[in-house]
C-alpha positions in Angstrom: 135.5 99.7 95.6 133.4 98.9 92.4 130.9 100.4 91.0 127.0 99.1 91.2 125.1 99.2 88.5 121.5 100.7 90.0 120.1 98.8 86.7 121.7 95.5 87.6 120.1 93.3 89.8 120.3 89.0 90.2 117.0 87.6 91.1 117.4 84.8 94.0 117.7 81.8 91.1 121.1 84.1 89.6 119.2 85.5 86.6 120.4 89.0 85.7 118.0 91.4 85.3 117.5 94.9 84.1 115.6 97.6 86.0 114.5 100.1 83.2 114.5 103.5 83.6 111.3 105.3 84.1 111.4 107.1 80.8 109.9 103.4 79.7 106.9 104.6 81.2 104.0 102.7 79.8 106.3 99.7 78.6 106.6 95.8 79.6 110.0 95.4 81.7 110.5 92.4 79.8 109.4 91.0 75.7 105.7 89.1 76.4 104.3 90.0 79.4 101.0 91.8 79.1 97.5 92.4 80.8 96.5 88.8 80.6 99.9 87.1 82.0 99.6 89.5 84.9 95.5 88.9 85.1 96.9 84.9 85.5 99.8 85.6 87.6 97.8 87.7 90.1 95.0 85.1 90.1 97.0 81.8 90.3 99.0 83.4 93.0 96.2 84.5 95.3 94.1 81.2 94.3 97.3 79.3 96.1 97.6 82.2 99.0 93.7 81.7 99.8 94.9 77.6 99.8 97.8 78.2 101.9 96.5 77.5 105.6 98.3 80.7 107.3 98.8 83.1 104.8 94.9 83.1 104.5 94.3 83.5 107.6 96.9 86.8 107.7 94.8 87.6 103.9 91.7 87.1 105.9 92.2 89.3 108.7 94.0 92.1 107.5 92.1 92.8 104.1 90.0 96.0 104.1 89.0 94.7 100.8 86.7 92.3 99.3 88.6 89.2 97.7 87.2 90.1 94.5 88.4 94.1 95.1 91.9 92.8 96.7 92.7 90.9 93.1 91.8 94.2 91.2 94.1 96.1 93.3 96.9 93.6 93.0 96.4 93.4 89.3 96.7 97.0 89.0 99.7 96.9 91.2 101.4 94.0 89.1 100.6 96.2 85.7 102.2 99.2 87.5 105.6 97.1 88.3 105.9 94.8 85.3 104.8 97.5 82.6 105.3 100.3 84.2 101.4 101.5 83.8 101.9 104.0 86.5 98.1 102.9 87.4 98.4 102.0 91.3 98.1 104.2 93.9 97.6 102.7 96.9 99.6 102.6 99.9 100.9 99.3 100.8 103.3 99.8 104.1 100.9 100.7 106.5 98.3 97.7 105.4 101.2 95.4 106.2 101.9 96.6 109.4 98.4 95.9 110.7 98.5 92.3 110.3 98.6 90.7 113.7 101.5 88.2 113.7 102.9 88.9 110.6 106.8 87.1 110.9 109.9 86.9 108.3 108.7 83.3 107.8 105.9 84.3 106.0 107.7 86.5 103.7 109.6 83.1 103.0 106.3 81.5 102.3 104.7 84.6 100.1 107.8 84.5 97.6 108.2 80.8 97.5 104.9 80.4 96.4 105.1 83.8 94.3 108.2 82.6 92.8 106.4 78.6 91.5 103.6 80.8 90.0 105.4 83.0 88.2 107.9 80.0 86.7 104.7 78.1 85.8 102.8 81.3 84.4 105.0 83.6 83.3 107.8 81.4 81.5 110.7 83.7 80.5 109.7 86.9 82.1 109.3 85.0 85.6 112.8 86.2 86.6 111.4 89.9 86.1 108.3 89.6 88.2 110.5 87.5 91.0 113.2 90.6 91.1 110.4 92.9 92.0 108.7 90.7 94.0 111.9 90.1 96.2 112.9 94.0 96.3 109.0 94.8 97.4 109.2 91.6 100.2 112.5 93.2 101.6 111.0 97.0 101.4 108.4 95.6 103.2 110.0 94.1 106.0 112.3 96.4 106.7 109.6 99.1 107.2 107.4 96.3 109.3 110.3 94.7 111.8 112.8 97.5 111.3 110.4 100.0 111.4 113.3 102.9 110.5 115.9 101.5 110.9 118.6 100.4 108.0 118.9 97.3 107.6 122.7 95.7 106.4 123.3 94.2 103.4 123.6 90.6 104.4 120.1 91.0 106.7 118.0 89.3 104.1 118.7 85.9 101.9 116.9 86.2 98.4 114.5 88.7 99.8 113.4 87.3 103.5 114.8 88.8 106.8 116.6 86.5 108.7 115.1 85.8 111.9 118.5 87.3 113.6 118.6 90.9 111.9 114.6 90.5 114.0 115.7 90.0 117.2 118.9 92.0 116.9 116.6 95.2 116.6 114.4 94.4 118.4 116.7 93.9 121.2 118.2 97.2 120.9 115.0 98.9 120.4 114.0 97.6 124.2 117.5 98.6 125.5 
């Protein structure tokens, strides 16, 4: 048995990175990223979501937001993950489960277009905001399609569900 570094994590293109400790509290997870790269990520990202033909129409018919309210709250969220501003409080679990048709495909399609934006905005420190990114997708899913229960190590493949770790609960659950 080895031992697993909580700290440790490889992001879905092999780049190591760290997970700091909370006693960084108020610090960037990585040199160089600050308010503005996360203002650009945030609004590059949801500029190509509001583009993308299906994931605006998920956007569109789950938000209990305004557009212009939605990007303040994912701002605030970004801040909170990437330097640890401790600034977002919202809940984000039970928003996601109320979108009507929500599948592990669209996961796929969230984080491949999360993960272009943040190569062509956030140059080095991409790999930090991809990590988290991946790590929120999978937390995400399991609590939408699992809904409790835990899902294996090899269910997801660089942070999307496969379709089979789906139907394999959801075929028990009907049992």
């Amino acid at each position: 048995m080895h031992n697993v570094d909580p700290t440790r994590r490889q992001s879905s293109d092999g780049t190591k990175v760290t997970i700091r400790a909370s006693e960084n509290r108020g610090h960037p997870v990585a040199p160089g990223i600050d308010v503005l790269m996360v203002d650009r990520l945030v609004e590059t990202f949801y500029t190509r979501i509001k583009d993308h033909p299906r994931l605006n129409v998920l956007f569109n018919n789950g938000m209990t937001l305004s557009w212009p309210e939605h990007m303040e709250r994912m701002k605030s969220f970004w801040r909170s993950v990437s330097m640890r501003t401790a600034e977002y409080n919202g809940r984000p679990v039970p928003i996601h489960m109320k979108l009507d048709g929500l599948a592990p495909d669209d996961f796929k399609t969230w984080l491949d277009i999360f993960r272009s934006t943040a190569h062509q905005v956030c140059g080095k420190a991409a790999p930090e905001f991809i990590i988290r990114a991946e790590r929120i997708a999978e937390s995400l899913q399991m609590a939408v399609f699992l809904q409790g229960v835990i899902a294996p190590p090899n269910a997801f493949s660089n942070g999307v569900m496969r379709q089979e770790m789906v139907d394999l609960v959801l075929t028990s659950k009907a049992d």
